[in-house]
N, C-alpha and C positions, 0 to 999 in steps of 0.2 A: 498616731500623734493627735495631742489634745489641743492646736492652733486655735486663740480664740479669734472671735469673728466680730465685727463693729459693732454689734448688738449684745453683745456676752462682758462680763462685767471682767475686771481686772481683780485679783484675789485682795483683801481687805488689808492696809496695813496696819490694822489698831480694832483689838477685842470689846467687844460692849465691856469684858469686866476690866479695862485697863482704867488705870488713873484718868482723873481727868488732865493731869500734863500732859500725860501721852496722846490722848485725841489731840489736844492743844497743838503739841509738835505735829500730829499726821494731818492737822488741818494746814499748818504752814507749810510742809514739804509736800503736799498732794500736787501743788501748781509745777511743779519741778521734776516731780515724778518718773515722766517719759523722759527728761534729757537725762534722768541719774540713772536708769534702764538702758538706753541707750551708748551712756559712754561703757557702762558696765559692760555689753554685748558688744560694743568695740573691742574692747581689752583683750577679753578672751576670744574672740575670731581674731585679733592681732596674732594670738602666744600661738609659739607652736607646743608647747607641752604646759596640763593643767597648772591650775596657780590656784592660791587659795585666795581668799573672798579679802583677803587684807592688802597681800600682796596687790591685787588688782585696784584693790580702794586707793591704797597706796600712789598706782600709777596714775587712774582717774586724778587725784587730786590736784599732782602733780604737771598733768598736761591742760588739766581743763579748770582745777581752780576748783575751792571747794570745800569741804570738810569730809578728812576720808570715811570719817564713818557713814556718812550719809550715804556713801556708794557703798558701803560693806555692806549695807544693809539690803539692798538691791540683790547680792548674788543667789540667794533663795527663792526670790521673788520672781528671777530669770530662767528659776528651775520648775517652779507653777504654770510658768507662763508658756515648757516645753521648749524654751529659748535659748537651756543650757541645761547640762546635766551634770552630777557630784560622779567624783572619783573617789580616786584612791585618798585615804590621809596621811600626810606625811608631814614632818618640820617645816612651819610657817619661817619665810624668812626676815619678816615683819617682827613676829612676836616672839618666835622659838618655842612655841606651842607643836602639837600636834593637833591639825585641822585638816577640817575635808576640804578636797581641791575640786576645782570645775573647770568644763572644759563644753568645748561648743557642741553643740547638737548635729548632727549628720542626716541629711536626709537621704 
């Protein structure tokens, strides 16, 4: 397991070739960061079986206030960070997509 450590950087959310909106946006969500990571890894140690990254934005928004996307965006971020890991995909019950689900990491 790849746990980072205080001194190890957190994986980037915005490419040098992205627009400049998009830095725009990742400079104002960067302050917010750890609480949208944190309710994320709530959700999922909550569920007893995976959930997809909308579903769980979904819930975030819901209990904690918010914009769901801002936490959908997080469940990838919780997969770099070895915080969570993708499953199976199956029918979102959000969107009625087929998306990959996550579910919490095991030590």
């Amino acid at each position: 397991m790849n746990q980072l450590t205080l001194f190890d950087s957190p994986p980037a959310i915005v490419r040098r070739t992205d627009p400049p909106t998009s830095h725009q946006a990742a400079a104002e969500i960067e302050p917010k960061l750890n609480g949208a990571q944190a309710a994320m890894r709530i959700m999922i140690d909550r569920s007893t079986t995976p959930h997809t990254a909308q579903e769980l934005a979904f819930e975030c928004s819901r209990l904690f206030g918010g914009m769901a996307e801002t936490y959908r965006k997080r469940a990838h971020e919780l997969v770099l960070l070895n915080l969570a890991k993708e499953c199976e995909a199956r029918a979102c019950e959000i969107t009625g997509k087929m998306a990959t689900t996550f579910w919490r990491v095991t030590t």
